[in-house]
C-alpha positions as a printed Julia matrix, in Angstrom:
185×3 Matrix{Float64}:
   0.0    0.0     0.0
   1.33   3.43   -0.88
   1.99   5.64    2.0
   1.86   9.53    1.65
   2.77  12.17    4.46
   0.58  15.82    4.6
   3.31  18.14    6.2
   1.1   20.67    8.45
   2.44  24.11    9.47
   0.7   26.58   11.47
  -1.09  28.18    9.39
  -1.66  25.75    6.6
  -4.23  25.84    4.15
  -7.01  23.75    5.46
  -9.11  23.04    2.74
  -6.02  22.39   -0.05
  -5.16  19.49    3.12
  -8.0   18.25    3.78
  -9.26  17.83   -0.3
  -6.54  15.59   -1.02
  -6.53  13.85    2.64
 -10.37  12.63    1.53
  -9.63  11.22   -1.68
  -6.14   9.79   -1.41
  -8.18   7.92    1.74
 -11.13   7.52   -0.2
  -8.83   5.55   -3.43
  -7.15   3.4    -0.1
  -3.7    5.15    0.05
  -2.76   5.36    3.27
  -1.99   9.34    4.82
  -0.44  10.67    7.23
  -0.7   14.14    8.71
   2.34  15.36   10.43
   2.58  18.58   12.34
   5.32  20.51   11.39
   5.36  21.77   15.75
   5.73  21.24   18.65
   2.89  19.17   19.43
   0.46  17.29   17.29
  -2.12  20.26   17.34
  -1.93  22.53   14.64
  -3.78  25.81   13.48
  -4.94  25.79   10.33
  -4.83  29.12    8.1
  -8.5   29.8     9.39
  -8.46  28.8    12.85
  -9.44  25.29   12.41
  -7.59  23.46   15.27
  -6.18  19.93   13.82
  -4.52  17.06   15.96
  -1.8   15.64   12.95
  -1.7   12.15   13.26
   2.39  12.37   14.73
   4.88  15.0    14.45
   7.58  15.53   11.56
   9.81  14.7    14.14
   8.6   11.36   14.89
   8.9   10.41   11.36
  12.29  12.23   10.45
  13.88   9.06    9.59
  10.83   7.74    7.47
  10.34   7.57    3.58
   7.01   7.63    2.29
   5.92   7.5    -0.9
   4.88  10.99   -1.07
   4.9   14.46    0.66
   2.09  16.73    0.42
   3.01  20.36    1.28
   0.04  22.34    1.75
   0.03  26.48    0.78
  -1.87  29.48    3.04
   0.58  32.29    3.37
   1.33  31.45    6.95
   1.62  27.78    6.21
   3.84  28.14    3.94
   6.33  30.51    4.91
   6.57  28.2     8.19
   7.41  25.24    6.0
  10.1   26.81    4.55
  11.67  28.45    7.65
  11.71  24.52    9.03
  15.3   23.05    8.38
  13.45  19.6     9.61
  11.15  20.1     6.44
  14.03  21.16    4.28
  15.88  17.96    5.04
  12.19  16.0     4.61
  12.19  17.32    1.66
  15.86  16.72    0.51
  15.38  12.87    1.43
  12.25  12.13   -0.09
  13.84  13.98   -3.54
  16.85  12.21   -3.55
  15.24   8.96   -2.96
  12.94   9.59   -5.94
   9.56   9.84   -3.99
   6.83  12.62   -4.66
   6.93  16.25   -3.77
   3.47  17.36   -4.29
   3.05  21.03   -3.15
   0.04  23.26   -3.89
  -0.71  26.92   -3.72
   2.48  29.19   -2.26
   4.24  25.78   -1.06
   5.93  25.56   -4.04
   7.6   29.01   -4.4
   7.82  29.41   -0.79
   8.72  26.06    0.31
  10.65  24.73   -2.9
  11.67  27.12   -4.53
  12.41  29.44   -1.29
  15.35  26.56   -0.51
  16.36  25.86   -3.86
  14.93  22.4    -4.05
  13.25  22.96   -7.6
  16.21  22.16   -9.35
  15.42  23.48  -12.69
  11.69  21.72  -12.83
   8.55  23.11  -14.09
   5.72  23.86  -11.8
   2.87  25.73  -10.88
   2.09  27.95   -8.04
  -0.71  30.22   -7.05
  -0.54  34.38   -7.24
   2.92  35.96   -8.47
   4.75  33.89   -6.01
   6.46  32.72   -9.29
   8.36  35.81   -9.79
  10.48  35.37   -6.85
  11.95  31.82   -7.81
  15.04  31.5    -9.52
  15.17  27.67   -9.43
  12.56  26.37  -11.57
  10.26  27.09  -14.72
   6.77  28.61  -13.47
   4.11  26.69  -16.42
   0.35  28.14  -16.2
  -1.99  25.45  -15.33
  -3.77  23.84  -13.04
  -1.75  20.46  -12.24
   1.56  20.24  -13.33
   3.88  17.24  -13.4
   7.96  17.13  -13.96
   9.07  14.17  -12.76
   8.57  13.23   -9.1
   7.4   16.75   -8.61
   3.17  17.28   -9.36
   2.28  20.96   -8.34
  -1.08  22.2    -8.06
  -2.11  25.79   -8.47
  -4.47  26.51   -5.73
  -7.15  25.76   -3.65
  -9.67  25.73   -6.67
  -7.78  22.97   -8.18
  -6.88  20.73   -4.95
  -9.51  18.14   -6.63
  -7.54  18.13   -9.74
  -4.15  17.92   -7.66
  -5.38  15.38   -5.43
  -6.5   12.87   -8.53
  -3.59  13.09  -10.35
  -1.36  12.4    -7.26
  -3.67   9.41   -6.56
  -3.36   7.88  -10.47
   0.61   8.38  -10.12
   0.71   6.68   -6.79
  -1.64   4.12   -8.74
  -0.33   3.97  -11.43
  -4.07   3.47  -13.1
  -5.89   6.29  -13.88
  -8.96   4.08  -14.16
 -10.17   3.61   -9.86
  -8.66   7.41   -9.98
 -11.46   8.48  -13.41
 -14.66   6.11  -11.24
 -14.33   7.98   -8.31
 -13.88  11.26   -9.98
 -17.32  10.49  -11.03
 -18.46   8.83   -8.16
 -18.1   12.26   -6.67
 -19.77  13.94   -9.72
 -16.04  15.03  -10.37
 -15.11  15.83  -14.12
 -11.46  14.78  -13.87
């Protein structure tokens, strides 16, 4: 069974989490959340108090199949201040395993440390402007090898199905639940 971590900073994005939390779960890949704290309670971008299933800590060691790095302004910018997350990050690339950010996560997170390395991807607002590391494409989802990027918050459905048909590798469970859902994926 595939195995996918959701990195949550104070201050993440709530929604963007939470999307693609449901339907990796609902397609049986296995998630979990890990506070990027102190604790296992988080603050979402709202308010929304979340208990993460452990803490990045706990699981600094661990590879998982994927890393979900969800945006929100404050979310993001505390992902990339985190050196833990940095070296998360720089693990889980070198082994090959997905980076999946969405919204500001990956300007602020990937391309705020570098760790674009010359791939294309999408990010939400003018955040692209900043980044010096990668090659900002205009769309909702996009994929560059083990990096898949999602725009924004409007598109977390979109992001969320085509991480589940890569972790898959069959777009056709991915395509029935989509519709299941009354998704057009």
């Amino acid at each position: 069974m595939k195995k996918v971590a959701v990195l949550l900073a104070p201050g993440f994005e709530e929604a963007e989490a939470i999307i693609t939390i449901d339907i990796l779960r609902r397609l049986e890949i296995e998630v979990e959340t890990l506070a990027c704290a102190d604790s296992r309670a988080v603050v979402s971008y709202h308010a929304i108090p979340m208990v993460a299933d452990s803490t990045l800590s706990e699981r600094q060691e661990m590879l998982f199949d994927a890393i979900v790095l969800p945006g929100g302004p404050q979310g993001s910018v505390n992902l990339s201040a985190s050196s833990d997350v940095v070296q998360f990050i720089k693990a889980h690339d070198a082994a090959g395993k997905l980076i999946c950010p969405i919204c500001s996560a990956a300007a602020r997170v990937l391309g705020g440390n570098n760790l674009l390395n010359g791939r294309r991807y999408v990010c939400s607002g003018d955040l692209y402007q900043q980044v010096r590391d990668g090659e900002y494409v205009d769309a909702p989802v996009v994929e560059d090898g083990n990096l898949i990027s999602g725009k924004g918050l409007g598109h977390a459905f979109d992001f969320a199905f085509t991480l589940a048909a890569r972790l898959l590798g069959d777009e056709k469970p991915v395509r029935d639940h989509a519709d299941h859902i009354y998704y057009r994926w």
